[in-house]
C-alpha positions as CSV (number, residue, x, y, z in Angstrom):
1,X,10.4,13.2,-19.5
2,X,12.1,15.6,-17.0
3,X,11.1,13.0,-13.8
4,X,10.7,9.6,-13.4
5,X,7.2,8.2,-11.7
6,X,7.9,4.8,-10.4
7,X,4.8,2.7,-9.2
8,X,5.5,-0.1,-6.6
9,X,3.1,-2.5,-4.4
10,X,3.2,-0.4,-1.2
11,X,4.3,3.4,-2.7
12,X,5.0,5.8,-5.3
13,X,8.4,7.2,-5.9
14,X,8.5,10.4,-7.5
15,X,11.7,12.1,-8.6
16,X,12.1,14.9,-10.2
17,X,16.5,15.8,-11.0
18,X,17.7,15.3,-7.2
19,X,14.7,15.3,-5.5
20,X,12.6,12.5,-4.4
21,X,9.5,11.7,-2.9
22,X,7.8,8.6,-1.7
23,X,4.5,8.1,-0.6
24,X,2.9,5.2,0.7
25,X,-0.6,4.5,-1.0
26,X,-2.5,3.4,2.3
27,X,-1.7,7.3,3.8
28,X,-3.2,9.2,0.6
29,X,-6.7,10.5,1.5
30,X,-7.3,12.7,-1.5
31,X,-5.7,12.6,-5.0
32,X,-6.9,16.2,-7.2
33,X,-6.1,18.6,-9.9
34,X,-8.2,21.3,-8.1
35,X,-6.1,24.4,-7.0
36,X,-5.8,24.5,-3.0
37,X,-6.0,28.2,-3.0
38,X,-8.7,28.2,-4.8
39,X,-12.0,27.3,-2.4
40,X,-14.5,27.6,-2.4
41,X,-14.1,28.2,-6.1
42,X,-12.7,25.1,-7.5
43,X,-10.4,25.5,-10.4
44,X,-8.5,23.0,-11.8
45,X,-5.2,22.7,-13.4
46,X,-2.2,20.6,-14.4
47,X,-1.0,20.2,-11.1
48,X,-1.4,16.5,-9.1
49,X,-1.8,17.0,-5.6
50,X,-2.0,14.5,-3.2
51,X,-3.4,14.7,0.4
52,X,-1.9,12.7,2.9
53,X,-3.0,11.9,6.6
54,X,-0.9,13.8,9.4
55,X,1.7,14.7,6.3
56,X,2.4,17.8,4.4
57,X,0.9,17.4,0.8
58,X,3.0,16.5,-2.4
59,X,2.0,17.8,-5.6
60,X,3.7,17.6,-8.6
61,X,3.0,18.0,-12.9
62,X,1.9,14.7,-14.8
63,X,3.2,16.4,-17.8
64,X,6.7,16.3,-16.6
65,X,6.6,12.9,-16.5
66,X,4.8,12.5,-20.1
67,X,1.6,12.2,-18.8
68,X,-1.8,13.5,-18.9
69,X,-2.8,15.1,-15.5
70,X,-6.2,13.5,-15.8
71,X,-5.2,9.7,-16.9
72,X,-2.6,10.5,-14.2
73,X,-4.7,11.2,-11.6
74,X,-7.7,8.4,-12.1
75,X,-4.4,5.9,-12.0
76,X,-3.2,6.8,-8.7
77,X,-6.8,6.7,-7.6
78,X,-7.3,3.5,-9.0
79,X,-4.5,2.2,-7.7
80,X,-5.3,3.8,-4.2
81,X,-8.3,2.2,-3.8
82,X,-7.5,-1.7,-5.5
83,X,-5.0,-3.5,-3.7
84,X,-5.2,-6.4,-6.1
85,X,-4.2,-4.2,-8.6
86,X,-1.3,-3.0,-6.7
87,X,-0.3,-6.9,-6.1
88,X,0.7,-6.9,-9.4
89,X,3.1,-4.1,-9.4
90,X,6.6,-4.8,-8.7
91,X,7.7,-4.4,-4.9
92,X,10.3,-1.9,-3.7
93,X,13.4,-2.7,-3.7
94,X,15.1,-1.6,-0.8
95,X,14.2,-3.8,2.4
96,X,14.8,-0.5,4.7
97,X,11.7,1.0,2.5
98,X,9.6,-2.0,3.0
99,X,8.3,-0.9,6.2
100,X,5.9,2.0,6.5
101,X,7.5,5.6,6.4
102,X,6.1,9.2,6.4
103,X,6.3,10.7,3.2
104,X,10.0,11.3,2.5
105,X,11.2,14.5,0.5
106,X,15.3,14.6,0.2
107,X,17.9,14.8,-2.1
108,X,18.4,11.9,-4.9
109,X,21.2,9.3,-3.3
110,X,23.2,8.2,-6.4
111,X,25.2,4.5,-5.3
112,X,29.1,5.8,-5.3
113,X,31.9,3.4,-5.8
């Protein structure tokens, strides 16, 4: 895949070559495939975008990532909605991250020795 999707207790990472996003899962109000620009015709496509609360929206392509933008899309829902679900997922690992953050766009930082 040209990104990597990583799916934690309290976020999703997305990164895609140096750039990464992370969104915490209690701030996503909508999760579509529906074009934006599109009302009020609605016209799907492969394109993820997810709606956050007082944030600018992130949207990204499933297929990048090896998977399909539907299956993608009911996950996140699913794991959206079911916090027991989410209990089972592995927790970040950064204890900075831990806390709850705004959506964060940025460059990749790679550890440097």
């Amino acid at each position: 895949p040209l990104g990597r999707l990583g799916l934690f207790r309290d976020r999703i990472v997305i990164i895609q070559g140096r750039h990464e996003i992370r969104a915490v899962w209690s701030r996503m109000e909508t999760v579509t495939l529906a074009d934006p620009r599109s009302w009020p015709n609605v016209r799907l496509t492969d394109r993820l975008t997810i709606q956050f609360r007082n944030e600018p929206p992130v949207g990204f392509r499933p297929a990048q990532f090896g998977l399909q933008p539907v299956a993608c899309r009911d996950l996140i829902l699913r794991l959206r909605d079911d916090s027991k679900l989410r209990a089972r997922l592995p927790e970040f690992d950064s204890a900075r991250d831990l806390a709850v953050s705004e959506v964060m766009a940025g460059e990749l930082i790679e550890p440097r020795l």
